[in-house]
GUKOL-152163 format. One line per field, with one value per residue (C-alpha): residue in one letter; y, z, x. Coordinates in nm, 2 decimals. Layout:
GUKOL-152163
residuo = c(A,...)
north = c(Y,...)
up = c(Z,...)
east = c(X,...)
This chain:
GUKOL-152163
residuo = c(X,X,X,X,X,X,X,X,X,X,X,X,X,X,X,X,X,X,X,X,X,X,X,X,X,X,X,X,X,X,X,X,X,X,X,X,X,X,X,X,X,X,X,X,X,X,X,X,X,X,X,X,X,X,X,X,X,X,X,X,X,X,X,X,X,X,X,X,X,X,X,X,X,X,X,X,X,X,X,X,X,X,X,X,X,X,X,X,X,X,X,X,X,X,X,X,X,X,X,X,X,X,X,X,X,X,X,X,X,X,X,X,X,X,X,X,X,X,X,X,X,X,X,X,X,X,X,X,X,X,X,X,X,X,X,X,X,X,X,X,X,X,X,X,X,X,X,X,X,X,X,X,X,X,X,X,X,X,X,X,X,X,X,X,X,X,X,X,X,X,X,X,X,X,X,X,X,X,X,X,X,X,X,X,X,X,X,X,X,X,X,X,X,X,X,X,X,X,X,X,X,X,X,X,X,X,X,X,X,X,X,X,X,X,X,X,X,X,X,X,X,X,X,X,X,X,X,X,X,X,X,X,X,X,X,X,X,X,X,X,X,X,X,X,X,X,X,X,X,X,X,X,X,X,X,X,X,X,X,X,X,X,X,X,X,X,X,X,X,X,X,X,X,X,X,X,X,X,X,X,X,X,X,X,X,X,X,X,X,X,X,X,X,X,X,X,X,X,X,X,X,X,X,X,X,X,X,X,X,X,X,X,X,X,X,X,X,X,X,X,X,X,X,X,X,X,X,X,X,X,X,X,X,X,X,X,X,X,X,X,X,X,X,X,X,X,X,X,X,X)
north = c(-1.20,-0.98,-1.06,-0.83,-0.74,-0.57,-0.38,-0.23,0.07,0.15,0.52,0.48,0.46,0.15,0.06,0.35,0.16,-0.18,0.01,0.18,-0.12,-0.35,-0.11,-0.06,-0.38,-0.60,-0.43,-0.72,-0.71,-0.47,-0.30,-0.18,0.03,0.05,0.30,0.50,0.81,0.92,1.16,0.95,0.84,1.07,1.08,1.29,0.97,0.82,1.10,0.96,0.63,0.74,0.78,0.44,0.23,-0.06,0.13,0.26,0.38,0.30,0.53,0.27,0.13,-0.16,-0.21,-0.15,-0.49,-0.41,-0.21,-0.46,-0.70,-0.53,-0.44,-0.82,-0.92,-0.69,-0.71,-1.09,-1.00,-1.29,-1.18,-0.97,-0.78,-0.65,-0.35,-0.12,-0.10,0.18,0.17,0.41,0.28,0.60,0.65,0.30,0.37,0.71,0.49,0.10,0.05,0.24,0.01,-0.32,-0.20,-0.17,-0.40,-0.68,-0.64,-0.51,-0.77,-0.99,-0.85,-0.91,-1.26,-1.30,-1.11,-1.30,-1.65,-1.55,-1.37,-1.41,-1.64,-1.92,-2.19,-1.96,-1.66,-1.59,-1.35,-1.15,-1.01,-0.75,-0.72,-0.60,-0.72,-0.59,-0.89,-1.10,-0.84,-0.70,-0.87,-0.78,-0.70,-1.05,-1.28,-1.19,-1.24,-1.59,-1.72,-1.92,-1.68,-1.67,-1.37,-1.13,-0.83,-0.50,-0.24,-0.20,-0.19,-0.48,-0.66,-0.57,-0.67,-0.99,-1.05,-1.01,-1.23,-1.50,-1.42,-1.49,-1.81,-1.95,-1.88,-2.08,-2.35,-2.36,-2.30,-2.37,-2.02,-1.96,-1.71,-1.60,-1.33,-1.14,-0.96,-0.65,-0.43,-0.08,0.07,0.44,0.58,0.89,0.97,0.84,1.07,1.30,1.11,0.85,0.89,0.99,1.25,1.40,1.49,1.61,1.82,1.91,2.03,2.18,2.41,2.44,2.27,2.04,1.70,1.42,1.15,0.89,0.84,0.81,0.74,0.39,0.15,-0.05,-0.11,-0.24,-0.02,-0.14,0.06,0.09,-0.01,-0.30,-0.43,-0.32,-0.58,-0.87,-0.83,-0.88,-1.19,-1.31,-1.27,-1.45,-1.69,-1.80,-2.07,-2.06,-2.09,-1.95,-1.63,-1.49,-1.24,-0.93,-0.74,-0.49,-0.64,-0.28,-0.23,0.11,0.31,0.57,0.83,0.73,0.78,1.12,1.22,1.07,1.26,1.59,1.59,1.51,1.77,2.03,1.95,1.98,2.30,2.45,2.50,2.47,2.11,2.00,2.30,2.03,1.81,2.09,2.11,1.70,1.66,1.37,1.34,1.11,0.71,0.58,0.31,-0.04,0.06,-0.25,-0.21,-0.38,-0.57,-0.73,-0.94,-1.28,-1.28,-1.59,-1.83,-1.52,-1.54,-1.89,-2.01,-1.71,-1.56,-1.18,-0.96,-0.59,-0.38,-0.03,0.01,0.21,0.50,0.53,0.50,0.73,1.00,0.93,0.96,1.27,1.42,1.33,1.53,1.81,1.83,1.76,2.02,2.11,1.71,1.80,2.14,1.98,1.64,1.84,2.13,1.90,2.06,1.67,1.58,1.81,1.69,1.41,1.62,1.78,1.44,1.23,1.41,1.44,1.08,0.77)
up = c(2.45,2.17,1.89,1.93,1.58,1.51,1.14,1.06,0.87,0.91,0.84,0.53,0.20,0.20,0.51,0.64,0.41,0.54,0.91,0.83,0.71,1.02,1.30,1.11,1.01,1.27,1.60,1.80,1.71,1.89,1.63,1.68,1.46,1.45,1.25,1.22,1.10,0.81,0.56,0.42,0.72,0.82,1.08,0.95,0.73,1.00,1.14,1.12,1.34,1.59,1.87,1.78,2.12,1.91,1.79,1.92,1.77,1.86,1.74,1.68,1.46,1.31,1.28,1.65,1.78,2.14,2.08,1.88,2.15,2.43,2.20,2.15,2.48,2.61,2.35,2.28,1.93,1.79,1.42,1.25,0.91,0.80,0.57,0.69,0.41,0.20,-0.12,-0.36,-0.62,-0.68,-0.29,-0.32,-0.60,-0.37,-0.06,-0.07,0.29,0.44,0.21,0.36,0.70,0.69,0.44,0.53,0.89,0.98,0.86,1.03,1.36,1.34,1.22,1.56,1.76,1.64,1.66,2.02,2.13,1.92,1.87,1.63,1.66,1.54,1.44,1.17,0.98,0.70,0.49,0.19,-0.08,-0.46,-0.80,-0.83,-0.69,-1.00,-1.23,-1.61,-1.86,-2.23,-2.44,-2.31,-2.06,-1.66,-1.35,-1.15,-0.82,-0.97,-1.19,-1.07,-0.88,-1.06,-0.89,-1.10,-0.82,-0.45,-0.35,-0.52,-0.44,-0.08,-0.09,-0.27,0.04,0.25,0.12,0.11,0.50,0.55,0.35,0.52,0.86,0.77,0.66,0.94,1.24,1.09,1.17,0.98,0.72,0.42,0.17,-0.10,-0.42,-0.56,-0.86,-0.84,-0.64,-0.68,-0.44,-0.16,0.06,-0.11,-0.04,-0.38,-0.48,-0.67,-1.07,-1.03,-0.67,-0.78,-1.16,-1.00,-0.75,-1.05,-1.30,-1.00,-0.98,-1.32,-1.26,-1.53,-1.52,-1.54,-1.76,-1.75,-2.12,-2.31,-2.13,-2.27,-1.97,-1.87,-1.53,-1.40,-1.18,-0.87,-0.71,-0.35,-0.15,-0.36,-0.25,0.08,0.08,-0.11,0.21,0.45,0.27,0.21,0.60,0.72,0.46,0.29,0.33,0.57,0.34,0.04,-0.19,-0.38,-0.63,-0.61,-0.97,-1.16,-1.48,-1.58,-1.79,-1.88,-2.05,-1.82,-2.08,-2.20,-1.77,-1.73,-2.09,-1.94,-1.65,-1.79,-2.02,-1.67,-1.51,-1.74,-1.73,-1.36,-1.30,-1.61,-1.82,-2.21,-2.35,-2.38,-2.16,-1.90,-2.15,-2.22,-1.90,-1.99,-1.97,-2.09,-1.87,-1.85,-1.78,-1.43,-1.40,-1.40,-1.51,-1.57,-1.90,-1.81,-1.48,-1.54,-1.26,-1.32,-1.01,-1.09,-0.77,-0.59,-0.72,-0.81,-0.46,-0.23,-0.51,-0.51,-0.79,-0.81,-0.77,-0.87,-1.26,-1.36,-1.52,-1.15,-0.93,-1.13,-1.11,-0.76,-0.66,-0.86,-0.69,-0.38,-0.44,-0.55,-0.25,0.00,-0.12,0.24,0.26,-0.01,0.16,0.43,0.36,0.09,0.34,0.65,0.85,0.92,1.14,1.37,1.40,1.56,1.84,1.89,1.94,2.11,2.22,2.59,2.55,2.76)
east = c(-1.27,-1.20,-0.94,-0.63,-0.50,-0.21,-0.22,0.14,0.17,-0.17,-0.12,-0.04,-0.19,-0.35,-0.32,-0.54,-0.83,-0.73,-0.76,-1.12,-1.22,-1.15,-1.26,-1.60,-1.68,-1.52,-1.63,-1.50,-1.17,-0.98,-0.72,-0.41,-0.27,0.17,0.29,0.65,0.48,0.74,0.61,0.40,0.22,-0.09,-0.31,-0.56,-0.63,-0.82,-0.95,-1.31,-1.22,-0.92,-1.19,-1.36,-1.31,-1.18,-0.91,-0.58,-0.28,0.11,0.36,0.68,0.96,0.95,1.31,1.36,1.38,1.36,1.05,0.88,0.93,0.82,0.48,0.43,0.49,0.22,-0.05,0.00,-0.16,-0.39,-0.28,-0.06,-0.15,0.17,0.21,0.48,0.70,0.94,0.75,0.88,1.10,1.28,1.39,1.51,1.72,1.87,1.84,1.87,1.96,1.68,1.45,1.63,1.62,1.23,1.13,1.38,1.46,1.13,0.94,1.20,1.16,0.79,0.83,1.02,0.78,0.50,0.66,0.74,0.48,0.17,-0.17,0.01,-0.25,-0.57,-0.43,-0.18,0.05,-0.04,0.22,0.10,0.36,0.35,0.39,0.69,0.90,0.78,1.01,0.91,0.68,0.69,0.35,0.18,0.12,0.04,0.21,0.06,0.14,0.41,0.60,1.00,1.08,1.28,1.33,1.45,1.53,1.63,1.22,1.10,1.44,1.35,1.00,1.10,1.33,1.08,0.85,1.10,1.14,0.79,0.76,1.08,0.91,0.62,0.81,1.12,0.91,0.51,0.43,0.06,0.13,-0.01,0.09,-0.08,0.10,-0.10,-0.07,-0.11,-0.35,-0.54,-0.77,-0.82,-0.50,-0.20,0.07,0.12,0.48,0.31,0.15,-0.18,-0.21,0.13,0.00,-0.34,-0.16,0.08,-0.26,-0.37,-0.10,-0.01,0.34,0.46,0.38,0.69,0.64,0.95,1.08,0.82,0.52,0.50,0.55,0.25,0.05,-0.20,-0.43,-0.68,-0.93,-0.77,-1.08,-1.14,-0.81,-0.88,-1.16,-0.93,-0.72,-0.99,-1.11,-0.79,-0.73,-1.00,-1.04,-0.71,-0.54,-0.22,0.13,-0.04,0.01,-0.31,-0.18,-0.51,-0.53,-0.77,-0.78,-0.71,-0.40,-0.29,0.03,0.15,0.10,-0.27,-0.35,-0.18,-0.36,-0.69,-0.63,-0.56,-0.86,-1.10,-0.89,-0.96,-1.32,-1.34,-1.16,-1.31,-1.01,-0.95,-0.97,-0.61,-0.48,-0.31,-0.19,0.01,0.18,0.35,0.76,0.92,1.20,1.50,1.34,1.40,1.69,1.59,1.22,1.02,0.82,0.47,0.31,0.02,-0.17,-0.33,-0.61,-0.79,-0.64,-0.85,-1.12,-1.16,-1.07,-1.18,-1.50,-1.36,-1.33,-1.33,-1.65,-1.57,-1.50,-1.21,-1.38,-1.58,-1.29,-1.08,-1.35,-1.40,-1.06,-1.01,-1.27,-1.16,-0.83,-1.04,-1.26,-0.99,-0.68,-0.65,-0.52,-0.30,-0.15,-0.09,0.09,0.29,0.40,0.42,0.17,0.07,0.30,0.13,-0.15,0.06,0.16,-0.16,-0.36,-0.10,0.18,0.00,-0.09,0.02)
């Protein structure tokens, strides 16, 4: 009988790579993917798998307990990889509550759900979270497994909650958990709020490009499918109760990545050297903004062997071609034509 696994938030960002990932490589595992569909949900991200017969997709809430239930009571998942989450730290800052209600309450429902309803003697409960709970470092040292939370605004404080959740669950009632704590990740279909899509869309249209203060704040930056793959070997080979932090090794100043950026940009649409650089605006710094995150990956790779594939000049190149190649991805997610696509593929569904 095939393993039933429930991937929340699978329409996402990275969880639409975490999604391709299983239903190609892991054809007896039946996925199912739960996902809310706000804006930055998109179906067209999994386009190329939505007819796979291994996959289906679930249009629900986290947060809405009774749902959740009745979704775990029919699909009796054998594991849970949970990454349906609020993620941007400047809709946090706007919106706290909306940020506890999924990130906290959510991932409590689920907890409950699984407990309940799911495979807790071979399966288990995955719970993907950032590096943002461990706070700010200055200009050394890296974030381990055992650094001290420190969380510096409403998202990482609600990851960070979260993630306490999860651990208490394991401990309280032995539910098999594990959790993972990533640094920033680039890569194809992230939804054009975040640094590096929103300053290509930006070149692309020859709007300016926002730089908090003055550019100087620090992170590090993993190639999206190489985390995508941590996740899966993390899944099926970590130890239950443990957190493996997954980073790039790959440290860069906000303002060196947009300037990096620029200079590829104007290479690739045939513009004057420097012409995008010309388009950066230091604007007023974010409250709360944490000056450097840096990720210490050794327990993964010492315990589990992975390390990232795809160097930094690659990935960046690939991604910005990506965005190049797919600007219809980009007029749509940007202008909402997205949502449907929703209606068109599953509105007649059921």
């Amino acid at each position: 009988m095939s393993k039933k696994i429930c991937i929340t938030g699978g329409a996402g960002f990275i969880g639409s790579h975490v999604v391709r990932l299983f239903v190609n490589t892991y054809p007896g595992y039946e996925i199912v993917n739960v996902d809310k569909l706000t804006y930055a949900g998109n179906l067209e991200n999994l386009r190329d798998v939505e007819n796979a017969s291994n996959y289906s997709f679930v249009r629900a809430d986290i947060t809405d307990a009774a749902v959740m239930e009745a979704l775990f009571a029919e699909h009796r998942f054998h594991s849970v990889i949970h990454l349906a989450a609020e993620s941007h730290v400047d809709r946090s800052i706007s919106n706290p509550i909306e940020f506890v209600m999924t990130n906290v309450v959510g991932t409590v429902n689920l907890l409950n759900n699984f407990k309940t309803y799911g495979n807790t003697v071979e399966g288990r409960f995955y719970h993907v979270s950032t590096d943002e709970v461990y706070g700010t470092l200055g200009d050394d040292g890296k974030f381990t497994e055992s650094t001290p939370y420190s969380p510096n605004s409403p998202y990482s404080a609600s990851k960070a909650a979260s993630d306490h959740f999860v651990r208490a669950y394991h401990e309280t009632f032995g539910l098999p958990v594990v959790i993972s704590n990533c640094s920033n990740n680039y890569g194809s279909h992230h939804f054009p709020e975040k640094l590096i899509p929103l300053m290509i869309n930006n070149i692309r249209h020859k709007k300016s490009l926002p730089v908090y203060g003055r550019g100087e704040n620090v992170r590090d930056w993993l190639y999206v499918e190489d985390h995508a793959k941590a996740i899966d070997l993390i899944f099926h080979r970590g130890r239950n109760g443990e957190t493996y932090n997954i980073g790039g090794n790959n440290e860069w100043k906000n303002i060196d990545l947009v300037k990096k950026l620029c200079e590829i940009m104007d290479r690739k649409l045939n513009r004057n050297p420097g012409e995008s650089e010309q388009l950066i605006t230091y604007v007023t710094d974010r409250a709360g903004h944490d000056f450097r995150y840096a990720i210490d990956a050794s327990k993964l790779m010492n315990e589990l062997g992975w390390k990232p594939t795809v160097a930094f000049d690659e990935g960046f190149e690939k991604t910005i071609d990506w965005y190049l190649n797919h600007q219809d991805w980009l007029d749509h997610v940007t202008s909402g034509e997205y949502q449907k696509y929703y209606e068109h593929m599953y509105a007649k569904r059921g």
